[in-house]
N, C-alpha and C positions, 0 to 999 in steps of 0.2 A: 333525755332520760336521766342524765347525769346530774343534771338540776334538780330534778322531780325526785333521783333517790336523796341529792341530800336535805333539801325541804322535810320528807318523810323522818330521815334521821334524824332531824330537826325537834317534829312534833311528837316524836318517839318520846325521846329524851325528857320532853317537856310535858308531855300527858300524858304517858303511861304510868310514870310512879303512882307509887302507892301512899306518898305523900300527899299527892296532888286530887284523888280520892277522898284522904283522911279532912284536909281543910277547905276544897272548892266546897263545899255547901256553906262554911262557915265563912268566908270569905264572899259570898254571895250574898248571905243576911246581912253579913255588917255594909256592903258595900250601898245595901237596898237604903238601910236605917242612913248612912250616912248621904248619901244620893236623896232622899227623903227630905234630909233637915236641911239640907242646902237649898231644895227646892222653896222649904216652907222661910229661911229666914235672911235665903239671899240669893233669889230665885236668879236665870243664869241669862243674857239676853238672846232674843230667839237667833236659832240657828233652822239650820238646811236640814239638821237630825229632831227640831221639835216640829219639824212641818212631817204628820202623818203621811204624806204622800211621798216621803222620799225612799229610794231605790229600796233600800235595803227591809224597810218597812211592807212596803208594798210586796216585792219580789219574796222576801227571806220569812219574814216574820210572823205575816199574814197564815202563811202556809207551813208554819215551821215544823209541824209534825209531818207533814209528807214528804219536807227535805228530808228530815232526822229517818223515816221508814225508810225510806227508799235507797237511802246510802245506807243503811245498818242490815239492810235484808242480805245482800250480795256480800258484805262482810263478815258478818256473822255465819251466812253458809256457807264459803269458803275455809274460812280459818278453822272453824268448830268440825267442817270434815276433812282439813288438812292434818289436823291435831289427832281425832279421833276415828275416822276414816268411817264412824256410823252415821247413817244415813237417819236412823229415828233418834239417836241423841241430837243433828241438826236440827228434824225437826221440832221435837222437843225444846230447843235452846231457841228457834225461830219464834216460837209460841209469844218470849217477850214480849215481840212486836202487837202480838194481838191483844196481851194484857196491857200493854202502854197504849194503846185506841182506846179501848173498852175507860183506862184510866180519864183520856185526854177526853172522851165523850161524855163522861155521865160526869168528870169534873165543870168541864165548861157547858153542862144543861144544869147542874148546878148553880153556877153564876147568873146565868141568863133567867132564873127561876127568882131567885133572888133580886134582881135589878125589879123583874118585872113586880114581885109582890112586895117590895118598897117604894116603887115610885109613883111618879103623877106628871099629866104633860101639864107644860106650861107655854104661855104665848112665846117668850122670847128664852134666850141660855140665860137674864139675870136674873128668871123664877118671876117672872109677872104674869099675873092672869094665869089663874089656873083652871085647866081645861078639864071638869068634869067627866066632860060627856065621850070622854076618848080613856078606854080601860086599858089598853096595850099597848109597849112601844110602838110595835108597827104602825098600828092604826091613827099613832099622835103624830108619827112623822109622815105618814100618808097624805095626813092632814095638812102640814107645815110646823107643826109644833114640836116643841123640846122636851123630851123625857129624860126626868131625872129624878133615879133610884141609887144605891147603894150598888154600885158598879165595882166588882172585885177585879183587881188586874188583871185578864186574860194573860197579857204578857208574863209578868211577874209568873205567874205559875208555872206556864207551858218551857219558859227559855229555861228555868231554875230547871223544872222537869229534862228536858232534852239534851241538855251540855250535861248534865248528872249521868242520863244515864249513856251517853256516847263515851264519857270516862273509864265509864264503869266496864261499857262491853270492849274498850280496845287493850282493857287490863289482858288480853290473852295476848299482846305479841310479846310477855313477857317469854313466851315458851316457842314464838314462832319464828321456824329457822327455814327460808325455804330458796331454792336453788336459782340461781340470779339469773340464770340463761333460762329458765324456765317462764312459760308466760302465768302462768301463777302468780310469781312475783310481782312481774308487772300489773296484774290486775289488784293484786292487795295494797302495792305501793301507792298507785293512783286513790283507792280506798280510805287509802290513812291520812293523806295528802288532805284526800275533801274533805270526810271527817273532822280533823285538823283544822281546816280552815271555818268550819260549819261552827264549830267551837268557839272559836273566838268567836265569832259573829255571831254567836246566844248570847254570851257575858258580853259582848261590846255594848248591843243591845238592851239587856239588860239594864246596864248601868245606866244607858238613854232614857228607860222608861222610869228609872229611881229620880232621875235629874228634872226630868220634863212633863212627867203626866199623871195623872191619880194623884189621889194625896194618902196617906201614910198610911192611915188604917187599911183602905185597898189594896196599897202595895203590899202591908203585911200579910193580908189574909190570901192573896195571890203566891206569895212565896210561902207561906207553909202550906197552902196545899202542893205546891213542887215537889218540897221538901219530904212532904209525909207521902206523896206516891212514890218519889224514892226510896225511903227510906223503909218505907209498908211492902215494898219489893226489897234490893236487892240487901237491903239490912234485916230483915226476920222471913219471908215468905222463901226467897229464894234459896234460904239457908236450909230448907227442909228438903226429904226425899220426896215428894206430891209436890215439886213447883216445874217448874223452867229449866230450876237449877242453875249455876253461875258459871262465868265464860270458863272451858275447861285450862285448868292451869292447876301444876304441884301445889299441893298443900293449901289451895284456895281455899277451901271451908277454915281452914285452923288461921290464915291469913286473915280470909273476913271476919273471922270472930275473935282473931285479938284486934280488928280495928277497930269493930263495934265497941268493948269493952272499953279502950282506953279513952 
């Protein structure tokens, strides 16, 4: 446990600022554009991280909004009724969760909308022989052929999305103090810990998919939708009385809105 708290204290120190808030989006797009240009003018030779089937892809990434729910539910409703001790401001602050689905679903039917009413199959991936008579991805790879349309970075979106907004919600252990012999602790400590590590593992990630996959326009339009489901939450939506409302902490509203401004 004495390990586990200091890890925690660790990622305290290193995510919770309100720094790390104000520049992780911005530090994401540059890293996108510069991951991007390396790809395009010196591209990197393959690794164990450009092969789609590796661990972290497969296990993490694939499913990366159902890690990011599943560890933010039991965090969020602990902390938010250790804080506030209301059971409808939890559920009210849990609601995020459902707005960040709703985001994550009709963004990525979005993309998939798009692939499909840009593209066309083709016999082989270097665009030869174009296959008419197959209207759908499914149906062209059903067949054995290659569809290819204007493919927005699923990744790119969802990692920028979920490292955003796990920053954003572990902003409240700025105010949380809670008794070390109690199992509370323990259950928030192990929380921050995953959290924490879930985080690095969006931006590591990320920077893999900047390095190794799509090309630039994808990538771009992948992370500003991140960006703006972020920021269409917990930068104008949440700042109102009719939202979610923001993880409860002193002077939050007047906090977020001089971050916003500057």
């Amino acid at each position: 446990m004495e390990h586990l708290e200091r890890c925690a204290w660790v990622l305290r120190g290193t995510l919770v600022r309100s720094a790390v808030r104000r520049y992780l989006p911005w530090a994401l797009a540059a890293s996108m554009l510069a991951g991007s240009l390396l790809k395009e003018l010196s591209p990197l030779p393959e690794s164990y991280l450009s092969n789609k089937r590796n661990v972290l892809n497969v296990y993490f990434v694939k499913v990366a909004w159902g890690w990011t729910f599943c560890l933010l539910l039991p965090f969020i409703a602990l902390t938010n009724y250790h804080l506030t001790g209301k059971a409808g401001l939890v559920l009210r602050r849990l609601s995020t969760l459902l707005v960040g689905t709703a985001i994550w679903y009709v963004c990525t039917a979005i993309f998939s909308n798009i692939e499909h009413y840009t593209g066309s199959c083709y016999q082989s991936p270097t665009l030869e022989g174009e296959r008419k008579e197959h209207q759908s991805k499914q149906q062209c790879h059903g067949e054995g052929g290659f569809w290819h349309g204007f493919d927005i970075s699923g990744h790119s979106f969802l990692l920028t999305f979920c490292a955003l907004m796990i920053v954003e919600e572990m902003a409240v252990l700025h105010e949380l103090k809670t008794d070390r012999s109690h199992c509370l602790h323990s259950a928030i400590t192990t929380l921050v810990v995953a959290l924490g590590f879930l985080t690095f593992i969006w931006v590591w990630m990320f920077l893999c998919t900047a390095i190794y996959f799509h090309n630039l326009s994808q990538k771009v339009c992948g992370t500003l939708f991140g960006l703006l489901g972020w920021y269409g939450t917990y930068g104008c939506w949440y700042l109102k009385s009719f939202s979610p409302g923001l993880p409860p902490q002193s002077s939050s509203l007047n906090l977020k809105q001089d971050t916003y401004k500057k």
